[in-house]
DRENPA-3360 file (N, C-alpha, C; in nm, 2 decimals, always signed):
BEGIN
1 = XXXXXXXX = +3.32/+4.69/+12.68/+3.37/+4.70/+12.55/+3.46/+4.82/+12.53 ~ +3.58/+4.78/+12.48/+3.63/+4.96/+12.43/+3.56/+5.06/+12.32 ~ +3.67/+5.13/+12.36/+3.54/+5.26/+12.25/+3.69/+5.26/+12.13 ~ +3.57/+5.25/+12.05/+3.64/+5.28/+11.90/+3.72/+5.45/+11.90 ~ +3.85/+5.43/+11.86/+3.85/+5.62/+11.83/+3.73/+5.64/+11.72 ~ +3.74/+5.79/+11.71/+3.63/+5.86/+11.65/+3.75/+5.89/+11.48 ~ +3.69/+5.86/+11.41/+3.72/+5.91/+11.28/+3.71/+6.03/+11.24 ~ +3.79/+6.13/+11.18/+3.77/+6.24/+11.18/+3.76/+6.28/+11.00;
9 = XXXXXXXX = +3.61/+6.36/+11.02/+3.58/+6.35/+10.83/+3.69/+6.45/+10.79 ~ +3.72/+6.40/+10.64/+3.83/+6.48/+10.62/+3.77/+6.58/+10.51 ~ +3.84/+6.71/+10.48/+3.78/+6.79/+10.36/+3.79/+6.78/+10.23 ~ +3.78/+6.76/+10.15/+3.78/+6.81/+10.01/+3.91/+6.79/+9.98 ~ +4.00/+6.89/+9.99/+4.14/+6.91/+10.00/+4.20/+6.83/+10.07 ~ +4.16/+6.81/+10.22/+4.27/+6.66/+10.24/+4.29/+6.55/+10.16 ~ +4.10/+6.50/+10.10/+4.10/+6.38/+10.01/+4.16/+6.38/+9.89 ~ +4.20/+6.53/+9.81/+4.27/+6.54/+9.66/+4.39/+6.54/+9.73;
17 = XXXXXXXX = +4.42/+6.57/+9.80/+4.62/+6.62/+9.84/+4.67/+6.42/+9.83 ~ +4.54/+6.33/+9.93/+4.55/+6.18/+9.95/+4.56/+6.16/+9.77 ~ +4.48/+6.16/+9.70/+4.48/+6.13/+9.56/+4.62/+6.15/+9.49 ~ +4.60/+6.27/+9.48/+4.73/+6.35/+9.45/+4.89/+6.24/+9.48 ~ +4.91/+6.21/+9.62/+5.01/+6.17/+9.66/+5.00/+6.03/+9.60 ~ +4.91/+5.94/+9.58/+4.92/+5.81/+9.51/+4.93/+5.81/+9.36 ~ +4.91/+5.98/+9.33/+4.93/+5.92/+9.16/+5.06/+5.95/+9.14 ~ +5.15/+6.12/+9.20/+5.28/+6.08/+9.24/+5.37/+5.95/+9.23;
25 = XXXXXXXX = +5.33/+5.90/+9.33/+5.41/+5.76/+9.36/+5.42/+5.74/+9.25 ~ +5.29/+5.70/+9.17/+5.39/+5.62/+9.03/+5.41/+5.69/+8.89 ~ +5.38/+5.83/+8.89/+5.43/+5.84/+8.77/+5.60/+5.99/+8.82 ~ +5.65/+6.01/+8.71/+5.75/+6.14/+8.73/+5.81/+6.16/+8.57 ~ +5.82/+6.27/+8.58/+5.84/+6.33/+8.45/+6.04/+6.31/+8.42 ~ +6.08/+6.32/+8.30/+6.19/+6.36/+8.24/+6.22/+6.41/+8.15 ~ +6.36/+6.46/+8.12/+6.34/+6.55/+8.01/+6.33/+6.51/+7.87 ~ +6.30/+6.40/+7.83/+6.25/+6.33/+7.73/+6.08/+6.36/+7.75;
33 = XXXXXXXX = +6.02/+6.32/+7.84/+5.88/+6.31/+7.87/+5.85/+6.33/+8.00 ~ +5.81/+6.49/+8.00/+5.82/+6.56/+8.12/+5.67/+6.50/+8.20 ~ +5.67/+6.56/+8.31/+5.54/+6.56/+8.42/+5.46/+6.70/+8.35 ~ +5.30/+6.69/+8.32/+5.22/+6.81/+8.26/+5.11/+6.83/+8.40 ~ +5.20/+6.86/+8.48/+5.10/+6.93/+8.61/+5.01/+7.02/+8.55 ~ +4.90/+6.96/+8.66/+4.74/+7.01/+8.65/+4.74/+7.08/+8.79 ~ +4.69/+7.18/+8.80/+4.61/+7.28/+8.92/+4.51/+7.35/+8.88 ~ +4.46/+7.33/+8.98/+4.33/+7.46/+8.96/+4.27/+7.54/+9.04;
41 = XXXXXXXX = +4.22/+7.63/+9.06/+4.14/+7.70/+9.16/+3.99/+7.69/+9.16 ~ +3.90/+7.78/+9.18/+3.77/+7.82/+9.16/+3.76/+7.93/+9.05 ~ +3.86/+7.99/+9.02/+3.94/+8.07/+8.90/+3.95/+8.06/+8.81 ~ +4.08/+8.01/+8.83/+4.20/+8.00/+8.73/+4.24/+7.82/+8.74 ~ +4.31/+7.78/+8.66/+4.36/+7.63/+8.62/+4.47/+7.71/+8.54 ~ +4.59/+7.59/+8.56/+4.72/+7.61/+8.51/+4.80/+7.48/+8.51 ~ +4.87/+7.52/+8.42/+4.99/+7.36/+8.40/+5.10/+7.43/+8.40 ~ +5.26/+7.31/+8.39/+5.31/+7.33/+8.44/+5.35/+7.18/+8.30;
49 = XXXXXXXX = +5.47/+7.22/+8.26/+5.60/+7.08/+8.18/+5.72/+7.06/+8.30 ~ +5.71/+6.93/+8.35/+5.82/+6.94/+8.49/+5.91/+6.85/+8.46 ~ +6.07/+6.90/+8.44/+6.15/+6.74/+8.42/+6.20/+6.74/+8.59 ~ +6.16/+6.62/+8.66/+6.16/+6.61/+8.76/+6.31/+6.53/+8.84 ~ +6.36/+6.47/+8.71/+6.49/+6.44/+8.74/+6.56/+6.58/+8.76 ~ +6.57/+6.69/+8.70/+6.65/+6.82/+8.68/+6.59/+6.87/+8.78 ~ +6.45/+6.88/+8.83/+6.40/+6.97/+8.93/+6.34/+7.10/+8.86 ~ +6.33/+7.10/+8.66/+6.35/+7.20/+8.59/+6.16/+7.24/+8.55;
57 = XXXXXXXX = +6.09/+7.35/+8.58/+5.98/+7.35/+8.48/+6.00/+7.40/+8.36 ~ +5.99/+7.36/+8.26/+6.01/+7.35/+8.13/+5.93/+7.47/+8.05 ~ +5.81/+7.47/+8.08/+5.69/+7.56/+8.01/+5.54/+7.57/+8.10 ~ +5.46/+7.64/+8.11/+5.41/+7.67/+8.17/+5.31/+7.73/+8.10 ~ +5.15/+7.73/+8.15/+5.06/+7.85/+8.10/+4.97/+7.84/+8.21 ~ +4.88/+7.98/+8.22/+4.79/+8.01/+8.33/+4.69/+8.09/+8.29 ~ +4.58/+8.02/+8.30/+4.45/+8.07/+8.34/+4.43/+8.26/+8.28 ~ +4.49/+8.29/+8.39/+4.49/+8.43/+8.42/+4.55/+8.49/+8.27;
65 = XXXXXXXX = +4.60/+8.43/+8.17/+4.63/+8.53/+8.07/+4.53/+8.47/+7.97 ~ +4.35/+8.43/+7.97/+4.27/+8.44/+7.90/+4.18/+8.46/+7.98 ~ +4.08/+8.48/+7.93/+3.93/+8.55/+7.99/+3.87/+8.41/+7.91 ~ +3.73/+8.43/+8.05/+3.62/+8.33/+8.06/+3.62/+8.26/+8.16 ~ +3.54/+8.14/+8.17/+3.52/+8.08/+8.24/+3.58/+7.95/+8.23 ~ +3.60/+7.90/+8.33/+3.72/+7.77/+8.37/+3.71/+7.71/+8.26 ~ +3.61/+7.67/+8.21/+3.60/+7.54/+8.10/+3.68/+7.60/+7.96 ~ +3.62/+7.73/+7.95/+3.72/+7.77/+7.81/+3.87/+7.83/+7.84;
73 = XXXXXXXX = +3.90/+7.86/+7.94/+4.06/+7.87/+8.03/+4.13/+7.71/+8.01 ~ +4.04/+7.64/+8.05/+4.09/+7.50/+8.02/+4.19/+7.45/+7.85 ~ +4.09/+7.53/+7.82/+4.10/+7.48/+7.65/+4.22/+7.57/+7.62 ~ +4.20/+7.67/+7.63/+4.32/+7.77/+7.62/+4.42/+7.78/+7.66 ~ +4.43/+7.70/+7.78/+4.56/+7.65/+7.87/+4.62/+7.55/+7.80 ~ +4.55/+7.48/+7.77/+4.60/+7.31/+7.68/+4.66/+7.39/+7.53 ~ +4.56/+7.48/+7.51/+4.61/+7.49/+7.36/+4.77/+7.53/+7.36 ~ +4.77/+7.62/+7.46/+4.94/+7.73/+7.52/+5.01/+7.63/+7.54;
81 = XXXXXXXX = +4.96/+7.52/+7.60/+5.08/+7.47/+7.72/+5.18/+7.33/+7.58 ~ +5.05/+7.32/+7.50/+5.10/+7.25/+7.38/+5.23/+7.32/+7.28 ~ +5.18/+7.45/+7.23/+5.25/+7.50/+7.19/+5.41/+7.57/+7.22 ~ +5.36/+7.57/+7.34/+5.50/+7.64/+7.42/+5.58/+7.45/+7.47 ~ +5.54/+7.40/+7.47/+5.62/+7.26/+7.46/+5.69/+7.22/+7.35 ~ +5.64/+7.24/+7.19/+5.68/+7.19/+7.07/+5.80/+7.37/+7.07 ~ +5.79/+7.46/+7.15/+5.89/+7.58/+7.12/+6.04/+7.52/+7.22 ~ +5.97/+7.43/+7.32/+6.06/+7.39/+7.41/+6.18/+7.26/+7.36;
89 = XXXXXXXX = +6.08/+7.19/+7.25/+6.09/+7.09/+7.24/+6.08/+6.94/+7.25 ~ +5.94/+6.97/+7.35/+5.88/+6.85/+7.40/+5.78/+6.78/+7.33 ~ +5.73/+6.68/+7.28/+5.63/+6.62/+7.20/+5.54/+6.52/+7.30 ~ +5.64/+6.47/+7.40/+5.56/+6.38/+7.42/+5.55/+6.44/+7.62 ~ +5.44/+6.39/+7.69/+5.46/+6.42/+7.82/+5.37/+6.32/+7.88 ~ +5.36/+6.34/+8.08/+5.33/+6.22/+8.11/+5.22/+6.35/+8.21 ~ +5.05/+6.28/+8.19/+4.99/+6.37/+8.27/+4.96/+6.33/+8.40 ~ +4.97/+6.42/+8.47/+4.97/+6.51/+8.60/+4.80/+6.52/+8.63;
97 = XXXXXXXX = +4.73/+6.43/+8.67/+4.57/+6.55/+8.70/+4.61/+6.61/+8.79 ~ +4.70/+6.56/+8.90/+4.68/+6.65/+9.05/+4.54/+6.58/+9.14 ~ +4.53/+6.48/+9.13/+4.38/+6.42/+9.22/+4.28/+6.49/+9.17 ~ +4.28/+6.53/+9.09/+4.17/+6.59/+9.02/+4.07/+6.48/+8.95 ~ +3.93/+6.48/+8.93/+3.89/+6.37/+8.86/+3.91/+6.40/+8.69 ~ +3.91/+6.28/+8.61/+3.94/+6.36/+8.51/+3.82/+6.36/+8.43 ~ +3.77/+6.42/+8.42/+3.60/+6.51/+8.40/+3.62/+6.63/+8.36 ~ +3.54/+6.76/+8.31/+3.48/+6.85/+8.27/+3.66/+6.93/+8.25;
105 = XXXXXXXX = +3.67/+7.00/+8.34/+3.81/+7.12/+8.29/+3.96/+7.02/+8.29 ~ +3.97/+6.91/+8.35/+4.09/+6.88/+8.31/+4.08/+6.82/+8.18 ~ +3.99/+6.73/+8.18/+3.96/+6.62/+8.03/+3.94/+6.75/+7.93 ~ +3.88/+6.88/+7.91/+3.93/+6.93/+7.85/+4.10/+7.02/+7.78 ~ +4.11/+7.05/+7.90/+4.28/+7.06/+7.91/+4.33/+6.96/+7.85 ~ +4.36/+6.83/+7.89/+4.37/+6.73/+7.81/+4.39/+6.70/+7.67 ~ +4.24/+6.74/+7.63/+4.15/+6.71/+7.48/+4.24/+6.78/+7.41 ~ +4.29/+6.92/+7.47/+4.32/+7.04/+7.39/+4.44/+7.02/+7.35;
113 = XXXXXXXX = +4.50/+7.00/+7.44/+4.66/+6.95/+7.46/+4.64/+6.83/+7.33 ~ +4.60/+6.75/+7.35/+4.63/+6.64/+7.24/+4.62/+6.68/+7.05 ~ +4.51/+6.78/+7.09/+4.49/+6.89/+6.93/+4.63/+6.91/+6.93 ~ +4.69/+7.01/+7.01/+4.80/+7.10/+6.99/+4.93/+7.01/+6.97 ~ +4.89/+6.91/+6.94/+5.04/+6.82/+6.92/+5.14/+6.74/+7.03 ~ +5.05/+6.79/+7.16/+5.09/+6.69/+7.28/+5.06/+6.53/+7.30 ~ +5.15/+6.45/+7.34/+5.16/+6.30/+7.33/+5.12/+6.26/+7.49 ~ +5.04/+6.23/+7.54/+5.04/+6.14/+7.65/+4.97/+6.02/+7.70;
% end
């Protein structure tokens, strides 16, 4: 009998980058209704308004300019990234988790964002 190749377990990060790359495929931002990229670290979490037709980031907030812990970074990120959208001129956008599940710090990011007058 032949031998099977051997599968090689993949990490954490290979399986979100796999996630990642399928939700890509179908969604992309414009400058009507940009892409609201999600990242995060062990840290810090940050977004990102991308019109992806232009190649342009629009608005942006990060982690690093509030104190606490991810979950309330989260919230404070959404609330920024809302605000600095409606300065930009954006209302509506199309979300980005990033293979992220959407659970605990993004679903709040999310939650926050939708307070702040974000459409997605």
């Amino acid at each position: 009998m032949p031998q099977l190749p051997k599968v090689a377990l993949n990490s954490n990060k290979e399986l979100r980058a796999r996630r990642h790359k399928r939700v890509r495929a179908k969604i992309s931002g414009t400058a009507e209704r940009p892409r609201l990229a999600v990242a995060k670290s062990n840290r810090f979490i940050w977004v990102q308004l991308i019109d992806d037709v232009a190649g342009n980031t629009i608005a942006s907030a990060h982690g690093r300019e509030f104190s606490g812990s991810l979950g309330k970074q989260a919230i404070e990120v959404g609330k920024a990234i809302a605000e600095r959208s409606k300065k930009a001129g954006v209302t509506a956008a199309v979300f980005d988790r990033g293979g992220y599940a959407y659970k605990a710090q993004i679903k709040a990011l999310a939650d926050a964002a939708r307070e702040g007058g974000l459409t997605f």
